[in-house]
N, C-alpha and C positions, 0 to 999 in steps of 0.2 A: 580251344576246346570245341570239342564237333557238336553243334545246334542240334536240340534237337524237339520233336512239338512238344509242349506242354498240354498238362491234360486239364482241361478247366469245364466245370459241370453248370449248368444251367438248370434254373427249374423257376417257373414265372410266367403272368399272361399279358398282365397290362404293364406298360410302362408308361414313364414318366421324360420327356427325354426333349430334347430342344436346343438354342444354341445363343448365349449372352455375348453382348462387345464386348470386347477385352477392352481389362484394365489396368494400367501399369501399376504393379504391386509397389504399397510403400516398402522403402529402405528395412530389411530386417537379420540378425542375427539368426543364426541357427543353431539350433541343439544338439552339440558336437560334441563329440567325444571318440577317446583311440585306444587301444589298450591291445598287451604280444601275452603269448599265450606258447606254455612249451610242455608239451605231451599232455597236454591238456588242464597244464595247473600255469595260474596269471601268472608271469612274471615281471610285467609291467605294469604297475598300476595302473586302471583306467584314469582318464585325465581329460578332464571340460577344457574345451577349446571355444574361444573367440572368432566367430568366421562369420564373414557377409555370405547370405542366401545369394548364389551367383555367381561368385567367385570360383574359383580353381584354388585347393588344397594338396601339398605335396608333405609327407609324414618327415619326420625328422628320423637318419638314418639310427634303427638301433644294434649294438653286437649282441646278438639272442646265438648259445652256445646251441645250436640246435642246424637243421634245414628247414629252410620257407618251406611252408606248405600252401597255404593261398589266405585270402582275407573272405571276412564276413561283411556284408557291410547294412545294417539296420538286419539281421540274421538274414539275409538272404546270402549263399554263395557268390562268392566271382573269381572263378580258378583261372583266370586267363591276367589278373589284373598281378605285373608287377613286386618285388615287394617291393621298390618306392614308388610307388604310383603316383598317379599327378588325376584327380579325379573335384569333378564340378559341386560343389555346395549345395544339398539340398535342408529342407527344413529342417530335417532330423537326418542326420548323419552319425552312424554309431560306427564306428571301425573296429575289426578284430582282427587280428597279425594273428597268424598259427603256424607252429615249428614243431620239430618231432628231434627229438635225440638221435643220434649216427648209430642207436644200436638195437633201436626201433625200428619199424613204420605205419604211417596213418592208416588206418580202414575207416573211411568216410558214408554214411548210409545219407543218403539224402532223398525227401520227398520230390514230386513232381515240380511243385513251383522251388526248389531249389534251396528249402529251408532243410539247414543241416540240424539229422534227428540224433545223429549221437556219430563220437569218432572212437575209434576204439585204436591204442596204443597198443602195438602187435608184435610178437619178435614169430621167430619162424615156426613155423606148425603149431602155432596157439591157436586154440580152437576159436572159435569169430560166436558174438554172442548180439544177433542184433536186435533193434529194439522192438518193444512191442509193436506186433504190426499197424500200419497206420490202416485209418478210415477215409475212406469220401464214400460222401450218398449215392445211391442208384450204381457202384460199381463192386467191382468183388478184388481185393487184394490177391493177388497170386506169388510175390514173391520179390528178387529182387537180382537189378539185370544191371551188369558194369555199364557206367556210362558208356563210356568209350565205342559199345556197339549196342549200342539201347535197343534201337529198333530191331536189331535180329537177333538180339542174345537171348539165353533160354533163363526164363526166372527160377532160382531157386529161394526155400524158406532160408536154410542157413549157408552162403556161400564158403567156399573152401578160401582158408585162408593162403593171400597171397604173398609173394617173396618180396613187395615194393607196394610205394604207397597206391590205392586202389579209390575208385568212389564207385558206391554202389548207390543206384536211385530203383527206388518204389516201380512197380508196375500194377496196372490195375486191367482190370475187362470187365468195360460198362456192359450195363444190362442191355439187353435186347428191344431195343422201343426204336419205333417208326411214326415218323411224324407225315403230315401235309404240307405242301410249303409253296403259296400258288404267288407267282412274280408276272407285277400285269393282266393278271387272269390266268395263267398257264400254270398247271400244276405238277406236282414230282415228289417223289420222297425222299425223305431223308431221314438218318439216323442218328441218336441223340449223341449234340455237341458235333455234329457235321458240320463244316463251314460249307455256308451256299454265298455265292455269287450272286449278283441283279446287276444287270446293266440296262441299260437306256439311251435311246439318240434325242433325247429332251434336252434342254438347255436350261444349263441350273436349276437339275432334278434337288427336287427333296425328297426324301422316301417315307413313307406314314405304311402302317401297319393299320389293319381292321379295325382298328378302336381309336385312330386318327391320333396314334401317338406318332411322330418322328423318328425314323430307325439312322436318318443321316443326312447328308448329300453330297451328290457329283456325283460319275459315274464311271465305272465300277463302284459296289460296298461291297463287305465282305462282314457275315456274319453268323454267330453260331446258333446253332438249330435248338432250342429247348422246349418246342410245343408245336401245333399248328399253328399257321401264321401266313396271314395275307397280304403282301405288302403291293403297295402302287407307288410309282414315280411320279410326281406332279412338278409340270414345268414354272418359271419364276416363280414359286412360292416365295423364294426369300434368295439371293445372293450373299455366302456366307464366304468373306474373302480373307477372314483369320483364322487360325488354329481355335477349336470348338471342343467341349468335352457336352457329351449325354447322359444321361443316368436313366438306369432301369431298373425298377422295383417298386415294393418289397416284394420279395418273394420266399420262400422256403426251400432250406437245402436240407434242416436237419430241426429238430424239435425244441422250439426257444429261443431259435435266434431268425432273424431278420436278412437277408441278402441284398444288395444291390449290384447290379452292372455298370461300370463304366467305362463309356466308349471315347477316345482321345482321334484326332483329325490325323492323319499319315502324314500331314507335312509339317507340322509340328518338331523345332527345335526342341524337345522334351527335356526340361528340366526334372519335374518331375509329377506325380500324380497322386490321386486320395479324395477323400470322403471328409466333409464335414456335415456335424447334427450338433442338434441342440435337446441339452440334459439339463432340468431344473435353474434354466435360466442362463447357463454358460455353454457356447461355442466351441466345442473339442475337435479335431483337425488329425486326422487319422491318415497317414502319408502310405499309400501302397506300394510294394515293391516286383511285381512280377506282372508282365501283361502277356496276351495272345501275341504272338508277333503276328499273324496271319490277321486279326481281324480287330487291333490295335484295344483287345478288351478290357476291363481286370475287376478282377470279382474279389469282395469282402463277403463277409458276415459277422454280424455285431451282436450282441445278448440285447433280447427284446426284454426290454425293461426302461423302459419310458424313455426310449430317446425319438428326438420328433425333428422335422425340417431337416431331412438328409439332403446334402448335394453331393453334388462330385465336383471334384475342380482340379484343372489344369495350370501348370506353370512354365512357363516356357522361355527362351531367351529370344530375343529380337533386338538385333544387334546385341550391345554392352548392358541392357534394360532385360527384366525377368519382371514379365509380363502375365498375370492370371487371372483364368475367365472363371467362370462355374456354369455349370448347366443349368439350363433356361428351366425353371416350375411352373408346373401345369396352373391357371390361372387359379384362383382364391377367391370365392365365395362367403361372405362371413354376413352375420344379421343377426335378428331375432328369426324365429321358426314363424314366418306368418301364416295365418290361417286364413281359408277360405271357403265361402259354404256354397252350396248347390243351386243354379239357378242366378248366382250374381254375373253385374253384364258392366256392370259401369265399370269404368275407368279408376275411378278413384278405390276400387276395391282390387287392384292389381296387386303381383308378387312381387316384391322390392325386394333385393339384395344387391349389397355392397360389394364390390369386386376389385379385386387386384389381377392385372392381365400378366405381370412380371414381364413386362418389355413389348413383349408382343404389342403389334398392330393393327391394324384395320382399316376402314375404307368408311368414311364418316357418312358416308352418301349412300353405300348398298348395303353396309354391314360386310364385304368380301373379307375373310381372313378372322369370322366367325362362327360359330353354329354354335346357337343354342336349343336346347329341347328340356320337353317337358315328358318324361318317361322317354319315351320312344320316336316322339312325333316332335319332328324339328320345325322351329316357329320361324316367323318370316321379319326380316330385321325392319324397323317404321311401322308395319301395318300388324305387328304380335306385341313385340317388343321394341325398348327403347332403351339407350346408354348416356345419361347427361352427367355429367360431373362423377364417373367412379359407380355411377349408381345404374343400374339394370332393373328396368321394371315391364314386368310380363303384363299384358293389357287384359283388363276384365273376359273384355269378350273373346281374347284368347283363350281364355282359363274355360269360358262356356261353352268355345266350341269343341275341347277334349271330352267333354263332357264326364272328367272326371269321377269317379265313386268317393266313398266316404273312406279314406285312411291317410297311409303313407304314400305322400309322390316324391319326385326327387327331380327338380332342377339342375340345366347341366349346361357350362361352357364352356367350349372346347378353341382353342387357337392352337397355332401350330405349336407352342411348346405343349400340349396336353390339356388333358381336360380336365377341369374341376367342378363337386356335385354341391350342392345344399339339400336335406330333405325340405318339404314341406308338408303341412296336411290340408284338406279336405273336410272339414268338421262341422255337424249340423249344433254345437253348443259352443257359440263365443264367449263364453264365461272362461276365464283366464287367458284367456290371448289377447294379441294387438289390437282389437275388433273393435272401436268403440260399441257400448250397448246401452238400451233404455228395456223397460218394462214393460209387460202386455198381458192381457189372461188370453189362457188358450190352454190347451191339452197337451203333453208331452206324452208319447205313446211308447216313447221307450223307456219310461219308466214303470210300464205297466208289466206285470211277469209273466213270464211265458211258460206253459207247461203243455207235454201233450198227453192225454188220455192213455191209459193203459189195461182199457178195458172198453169192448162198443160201450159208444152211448144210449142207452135204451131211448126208442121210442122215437128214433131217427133214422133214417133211412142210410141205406149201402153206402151212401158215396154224398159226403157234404160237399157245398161251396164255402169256403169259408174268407174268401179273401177277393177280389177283384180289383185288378188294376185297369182301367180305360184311360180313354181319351191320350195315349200315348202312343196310338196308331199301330207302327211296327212293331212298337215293345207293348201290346197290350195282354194280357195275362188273366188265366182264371185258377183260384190257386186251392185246390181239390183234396180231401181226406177221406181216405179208406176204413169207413166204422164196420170193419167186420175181421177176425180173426185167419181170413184166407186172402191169398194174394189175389185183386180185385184188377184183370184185361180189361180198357178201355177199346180193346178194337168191336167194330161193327157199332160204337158210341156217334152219336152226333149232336152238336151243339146248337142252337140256335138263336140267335137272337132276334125277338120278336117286338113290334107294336104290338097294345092291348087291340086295338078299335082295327086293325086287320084280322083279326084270328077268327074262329067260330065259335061262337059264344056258348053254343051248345056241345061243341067239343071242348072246351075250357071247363065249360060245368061238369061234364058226365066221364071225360077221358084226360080231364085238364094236360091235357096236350096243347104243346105251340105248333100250328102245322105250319104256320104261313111265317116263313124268316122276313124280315126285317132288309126289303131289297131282294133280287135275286143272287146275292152275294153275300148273304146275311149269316149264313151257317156254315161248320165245318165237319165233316164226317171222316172220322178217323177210323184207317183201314190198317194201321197198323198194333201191335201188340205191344201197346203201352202199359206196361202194370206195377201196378202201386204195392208195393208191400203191407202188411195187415197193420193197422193202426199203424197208417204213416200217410204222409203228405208227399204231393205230388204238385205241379207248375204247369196246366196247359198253355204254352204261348203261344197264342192266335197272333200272327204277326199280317194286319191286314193291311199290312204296307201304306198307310197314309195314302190312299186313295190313287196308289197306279200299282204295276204291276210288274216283276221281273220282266216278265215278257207282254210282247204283244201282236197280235195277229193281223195280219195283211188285208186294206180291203177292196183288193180284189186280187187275182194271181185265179191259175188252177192245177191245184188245188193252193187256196190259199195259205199261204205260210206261217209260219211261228217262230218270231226271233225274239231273239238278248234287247229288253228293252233298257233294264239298269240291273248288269251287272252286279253291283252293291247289293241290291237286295235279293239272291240266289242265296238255298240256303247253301251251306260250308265255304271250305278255301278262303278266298278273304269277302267273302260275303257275310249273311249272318248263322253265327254258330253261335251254341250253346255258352263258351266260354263268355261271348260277347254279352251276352243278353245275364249272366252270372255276372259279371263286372258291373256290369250298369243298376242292378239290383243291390250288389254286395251281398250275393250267396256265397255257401260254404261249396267245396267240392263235391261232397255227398249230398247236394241236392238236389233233388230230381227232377228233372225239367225234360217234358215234352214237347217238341213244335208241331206245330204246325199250322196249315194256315183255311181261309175261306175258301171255300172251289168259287172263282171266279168266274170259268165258264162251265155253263148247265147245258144240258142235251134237251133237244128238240126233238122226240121221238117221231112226231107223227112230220116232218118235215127229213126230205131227202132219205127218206126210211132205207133199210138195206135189211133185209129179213135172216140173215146170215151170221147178222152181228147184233140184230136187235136191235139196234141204235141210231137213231138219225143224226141230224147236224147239230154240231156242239153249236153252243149261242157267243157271237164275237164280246164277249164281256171283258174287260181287258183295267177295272177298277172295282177298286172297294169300298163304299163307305164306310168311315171313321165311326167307332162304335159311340163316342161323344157324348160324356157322363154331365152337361150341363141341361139334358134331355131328361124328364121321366117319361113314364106311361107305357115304360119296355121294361123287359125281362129278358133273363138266360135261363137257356133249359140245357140240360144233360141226359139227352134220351137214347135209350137200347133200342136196335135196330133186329127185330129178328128174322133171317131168312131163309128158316126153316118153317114158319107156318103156311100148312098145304090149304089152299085156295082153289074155291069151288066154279066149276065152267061157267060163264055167262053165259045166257040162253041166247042163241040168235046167234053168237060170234060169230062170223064167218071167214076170220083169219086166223082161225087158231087149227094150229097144223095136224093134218092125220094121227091118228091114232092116242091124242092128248087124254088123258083122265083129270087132272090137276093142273093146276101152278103154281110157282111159290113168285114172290116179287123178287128178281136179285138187282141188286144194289149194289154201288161202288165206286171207283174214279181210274177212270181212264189215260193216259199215258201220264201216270206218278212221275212228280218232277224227281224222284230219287231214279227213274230208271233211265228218263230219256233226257235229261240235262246230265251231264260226264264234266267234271273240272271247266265250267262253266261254258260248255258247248252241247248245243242242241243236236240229237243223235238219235235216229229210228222211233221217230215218230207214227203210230197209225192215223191213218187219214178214214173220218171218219164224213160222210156225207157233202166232201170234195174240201174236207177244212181241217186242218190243225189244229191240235190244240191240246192244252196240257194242265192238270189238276183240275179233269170235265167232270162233273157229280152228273151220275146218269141213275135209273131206277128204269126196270124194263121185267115184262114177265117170261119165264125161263117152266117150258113148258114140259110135261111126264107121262110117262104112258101107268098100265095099271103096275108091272113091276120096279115101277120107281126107274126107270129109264130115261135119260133127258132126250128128249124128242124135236127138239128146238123152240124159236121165235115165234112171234106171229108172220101170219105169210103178209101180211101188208102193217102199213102203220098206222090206219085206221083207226084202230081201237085202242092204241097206246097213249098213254099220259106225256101231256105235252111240261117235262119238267119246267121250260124256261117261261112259256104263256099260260099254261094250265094251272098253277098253285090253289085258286081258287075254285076249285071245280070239285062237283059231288066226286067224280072218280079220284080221282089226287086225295080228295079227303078220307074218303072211304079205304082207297090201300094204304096211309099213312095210320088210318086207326088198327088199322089189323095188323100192321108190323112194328108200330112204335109203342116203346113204355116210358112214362117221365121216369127219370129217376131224381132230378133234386134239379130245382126252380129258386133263382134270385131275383129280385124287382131290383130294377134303376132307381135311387134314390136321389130326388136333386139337392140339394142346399138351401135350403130355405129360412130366407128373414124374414123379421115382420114389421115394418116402419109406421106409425098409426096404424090406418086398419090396411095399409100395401104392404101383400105378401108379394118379395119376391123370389123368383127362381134363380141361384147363381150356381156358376161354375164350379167344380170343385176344383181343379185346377193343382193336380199334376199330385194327385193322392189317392190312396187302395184304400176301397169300402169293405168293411168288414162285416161276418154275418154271423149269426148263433143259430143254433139248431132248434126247425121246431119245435113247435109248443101245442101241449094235449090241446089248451085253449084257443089254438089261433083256428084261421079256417079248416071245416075237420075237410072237406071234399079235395082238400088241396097239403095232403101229411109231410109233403116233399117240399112244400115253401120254406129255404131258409128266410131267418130276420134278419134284418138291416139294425146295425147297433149305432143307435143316437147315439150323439155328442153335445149336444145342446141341454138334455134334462126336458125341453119342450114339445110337445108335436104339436107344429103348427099343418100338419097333413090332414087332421079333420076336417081343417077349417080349406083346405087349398085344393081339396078333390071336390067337385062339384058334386052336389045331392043326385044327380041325375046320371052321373057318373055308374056304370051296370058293371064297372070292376071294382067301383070305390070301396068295397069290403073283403075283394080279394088281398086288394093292396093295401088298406087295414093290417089285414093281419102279417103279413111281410112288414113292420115294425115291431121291435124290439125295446124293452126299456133299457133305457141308457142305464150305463153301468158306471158306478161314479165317481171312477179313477180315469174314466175319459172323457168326465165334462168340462167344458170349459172354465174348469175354475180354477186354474191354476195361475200363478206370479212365475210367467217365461222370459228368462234374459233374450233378447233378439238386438240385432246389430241396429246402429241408429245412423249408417250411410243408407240412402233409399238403392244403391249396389245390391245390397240383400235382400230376398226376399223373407216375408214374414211369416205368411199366411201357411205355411208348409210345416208349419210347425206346429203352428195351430188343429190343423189338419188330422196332423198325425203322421207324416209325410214318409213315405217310402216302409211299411211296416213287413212288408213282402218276407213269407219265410218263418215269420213267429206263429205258431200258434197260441193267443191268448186264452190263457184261461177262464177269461170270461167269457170269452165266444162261446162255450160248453156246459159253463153251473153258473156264472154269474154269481160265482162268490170268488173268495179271496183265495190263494193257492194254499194248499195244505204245505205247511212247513215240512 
């Protein structure tokens, strides 16, 4: 019979695939059976046969008043075989003899893999009735083409009936789908169920696919194309010197059922081939009969319905011995789901799971011929994790330096037979887990409920604080509410964080304005249009980088330069973004987060002046201090910067250029890291007073004639405000009160005990202070002070701000009464490894994102 390809469809991403030692199969009988068949009715009964799995079987000669037509053998066709064949024993061997009367003949329709669909018993010009048309997924039936010239014959629905026996086989035309297919890095296309080639000059290549499954080895493989796919050749992974089968899958061909691939080694004495799984307890053994000859494949599909633990396996002869492997299973993971909470470092609070490698090996000393990872990020074998007796356990302080969020993770190892996952979680409540725990009072803040307003709050200002995260450096955060019914633009906004005992006491009283930040690094001035939706919250993250800086300037060069000092902290690409800082929070998608950061270099106006630009030499500032909530006696402001108020000539100037009438102060920042950093490279920079430099906060006045014309600079730098040395100056103070408005003021609150009569000041240590909106009663001169919401039921702050203290009343009234679903009086399960930490709980630990309803009325939420 003339060969001819078989069409076999693929549809699947990941597999499962590897390679076990053969094992010489015990001694076994097969399930055999023979039975002759004449114009398509039995004439011989079927009959159970006795035969060793191995053997050679040759039929007993029968007189069937008829012509051989060919045999079935387990329904697959084999028209080339004999009728006394002499054919080898497999596990299931079903034989069918099929004859046609002398005054007949056969019309055979047969699908691609060779499974006959129906024969039709024919005398001359009987019209041919064939069966219903067959299916496969992803292709279109067109018709049906004599084998004899398959590849060029033309398909038709109903073929003309012929004068002698005939086989008709199925024809299909797959859909039109183009995959990727990169071998070693080089890539090419190909078409679904293409067979592609890889070779290699490696020496006992194994072939792994993207996801570090196994596709074979040796070189040449040959296999079919059912997706994008990236495969690489890696030299001595493994020496595999026996016949090997792989398995791939599950995958989906059609709705309901489950598919697998398996791939059998080309030098393989083939006995024969199949699938076993395991159903309710028992072992079923599903023996296939048709492979790729091109790329030694063969594809099932089984009804998904609880069957688990599929392999494939191989049988084969070696010498007079029949011999079968199964393919190698991606390693096994099994346990309890341990739990883990935020901030544990110890050792003893590690992720343990139990594991079965199924053969696979390793390297006792490096961990070589492992990877294990935790999400994404692969861990380092001794110094993350450790393998003693079957058991895997991920190290504490591996787990803290993922720095995890609160949910679902998922553990994962991977050996050359494939990978296998565990989830885990992340959980701030060890109640019901492995956790051992003891008892504590403290506050549980997510049990408190959250609701947000749907209407302003009366008798509060435009724009609350309601939430502050510190002492978290890069990730520190101000977490802001829009109390007005119109969309509320943060740009020409700037924040400041201030010491009380630097500010002007008489600007704190009469304009309670902060003018003087906190450092010259102390504030952020957003130039961008940030805007909050009306009665909605919003996320500024200040990310003051722990105290350096992406970049840093040269000290000396000319002009001096501006480079990449750590990469990692640029914001996007794989710097920090949004998604990052949403992860580490556990925000939702829709929530709204703006960056940005401190201008860390300020302009020196009246130094290396350039009258052209306004601007003098930016100040070499290249650090931030940590806003460091173990501090009181500071505050954050959020103030409107206006710079349209027209401003009246100084008498005397004498650098203020021809024909001025006015000035207004303009403000802003100078070469935005969003313009001159490009995918993490520094790019067209202006040079401003022979120095670089990047997110510079300048302030300079921008001069007008009587038709509102801009007229320029001052002609020298004389009379300009020295941003970087100058803060404390009448002039600095004076154009900060004509162009700034507060709009909403927070106090630093420390932590404070009381031990006898020692108050002390502690840390709050790695938790958001939350605020309520003022109060008719608190300071009237200061309406924009949010309160600081106790958790203690106490204030010990009457007693720890000193009498003599000339804020000690402002900062009064920026206290709140505790609200009394967050005092500490609750019974908190907390773990009893000292691994855990406690006090985060107590806290209130990470509440980022809620608006509490008590932040607002201080009563209970309306149901």
């Amino acid at each position: 019979m003339r060969k001819f390809k078989l069409f076999i469809l693929f549809m699947g991403i990941l597999s499962f695939l590897g390679f076990q030692s053969a094992l010489k199969a015990t001694p076994e009988n097969s399930d055999a059976k023979i039975a002759y068949y004449l114009d398509g009715e039995e004439v011989v009964a079927e009959e159970p046969l006795t035969l060793a799995v191995g053997g050679k079987f040759t039929p007993d000669a029968q007189t069937i008043d008829g012509t051989f037509l060919y045999w079935t053998i387990n329904g697959a066709i084999l028209k080339d075989l004999p009728e006394r064949p002499t054919v080898r024993v497999t596990s299931k061997l079903h034989m069918k003899a099929y004859y046609v009367s002398s005054t007949k003949h056969a019309v055979v329709f047969l699908d691609t893999n060779l499974q006959v669909l129906k024969t039709q018993y024919a005398i001359t010009d009987e019209t041919l009735v064939p069966p219903a048309d067959p299916f496969k997924p992803k292709t279109t039936f067109v018709g049906w083409v004599p084998m004899a010239n398959y590849e060029e014959g033309v398909p038709t629905k109903i073929p003309t009936n012929p004068n002698a026996h005939e086989y008709f086989v199925a024809r299909y035309t797959k859909d039109a789908l183009s995959y990727t297919v990169k071998i070693n890095g080089a890539s090419q296309s190909a078409a679904l169920n293409e067979v592609v080639e890889a070779t290699t000059e490696l020496t006992n290549p194994v072939w792994k696919d993207e996801h570090g499954n196994v596709l074979g080895c040796g070189s040449p493989i040959k296999f079919a194309v059912f997706g994008n796919i990236d495969i690489t050749a890696y030299a001595g992974d493994v020496t595999q010197s026996n016949p090997y089968v792989t398995l791939r899958g599950p995958f989906s061909l059609r709705e309901g059922y489950v598919s697998y691939i398996g791939k059998i080694s080309p030098d393989a004495d083939v006995l024969e081939f199949g699938f076993e799984y395991t159903k309710s307890g028992t072992v079923h053994v599903v023996q296939s009969n048709v492979i790729n000859a091109e790329t030694n494949e063969f594809l099932m599909s089984f009804l998904d319905n609880g069957k688990t633990d599929f392999k494939a396996y191989l049988k084969y002869m070696s010498g007079t011995d029949v011999v079968k492997v199964y393919s190698a299973s991606a390693p096994k993971l099994t346990g309890t789901l341990y739990h883990w909470m935020p901030g544990a470092v110890s050792d003893t609070t590690g992720l343990v799971a139990t594991i079965d490698l199924h053969g696979a090996s390793y390297d006792s000393t490096t961990g070589a011929g492992l990877t294990v990872k935790i999400n994404d990020s692969t861990l380092t074998y001794g110094t993350d994790y450790t393998i003693v007796n079957n058991e895997l356990k991920v190290k504490g302080q591996a787990l803290q330096d993922e720095n995890l969020a609160l949910g679902t993770h998922q553990l994962s190892l991977a050996t050359i037979f494939g990978t296998g996952t565990m989830p885990f979680y992340v959980d701030d409540n060890p109640t019901g887990t492995s956790i051992p725990t003891t008892t504590i009072q403290g506050v549980n803040m997510t049990s408190v409920p959250s609701s947000a307003p749907t209407v302003p709050i009366a008798n509060a200002p435009d724009l609350l604080i309601t939430e502050m995260g510190l002492d978290r450096s890069t990730w520190d955060y101000i977490e802001v509410f829009n109390n007005t019914t119109e969309p509320y633009n943060l740009n020409n906004h700037r924040i400041v964080f201030g010491f009380f005992e630097e500010q002007d006491a008489a600007i704190l009283q009469d304009n309670q304005l902060f003018t003087y930040p906190a450092w010259t690094r102390g504030a952020v001035f957003i130039y961008e249009d940030y805007i909050i939706p009306a009665l909605s919250k919003a996320i500024i993250w200040v990310a003051a980088t722990d105290g350096s800086a992406p970049w840093k300037v040269a000290g000396s060069g000319s002009p001096r330069k501006v480079s990449i000092d750590d990469a990692s902290l640029l914001y996007g690409g794989d710097g920090l973004t949004i998604a990052k800082f949403k992860q580490k929070y556990n925000l939702g998608e829709d929530d709204l987060v703006f960056f940005t950061r401190p201008q860390f270099i300020l302009f020196n106006n009246t130094s290396a002046y350039n009258s052209s630009t306004g601007l003098g030499a930016p100040v070499s500032r290249t650090t931030m201090v940590a806003t460091n909530s173990s501090m009181d006696n500071r505050a954050v402001q959020i103030q409107k910067l206006d710079p349209n108020v027209v401003q009246e000539l100084p008498s005397g100037d004498t650098t203020i250029p021809d024909g001025a009438t006015y000035f207004k102060w303009d403000f802003g920042v100078a070469n935005k890291e969003k313009d001159v950093v490009i995918n993490g490279v520094i790019s067209g920079v202006q040079v401003y007073g022979n120095r670089e430099s990047i997110e510079a906060f300048y302030i300079r006045r921008a001069f007008y004639n009587a038709s509102d014309e801009f007229v320029g600079y001052s002609t020298k730098g004389t009379n300009e405000l020295n941003v970087h040395g100058g803060l404390g100056t009448v002039a600095y103070k004076n154009a900060y009160k004509s162009i700034a408005t507060p709009i909403v003021t927070a106090i630093f609150y420390a932590d404070l005990t009381k031990d006898g009569e020692t108050i002390t000041n502690n840390k709050w240590n790695l938790v958001s202070l939350e605020y309520t909106v003022p109060s008719t009663a608190s300071y009237s001169a200061c309406p924009h002070l949010m309160r600081f919401v106790q958790r203690d039921g106490t204030s010990l702050f009457s007693e720890y701000y000193a009498s003599s203290d000339p804020y000690k009343a402002f900062k009064l009234a920026g206290l709140a009464p505790a609200v009394p679903a967050t005092l500490k009086n609750r019974d908190i399960a907390v773990p009893v490894d000292a691994g855990y930490p406690t006090d985060y709980i107590t806290l209130g630990y990470m509440t980022i994102g809620r608006t509490a309803w008590y932040n607002f009325y201080e009563t209970e939420p309306i149901p």
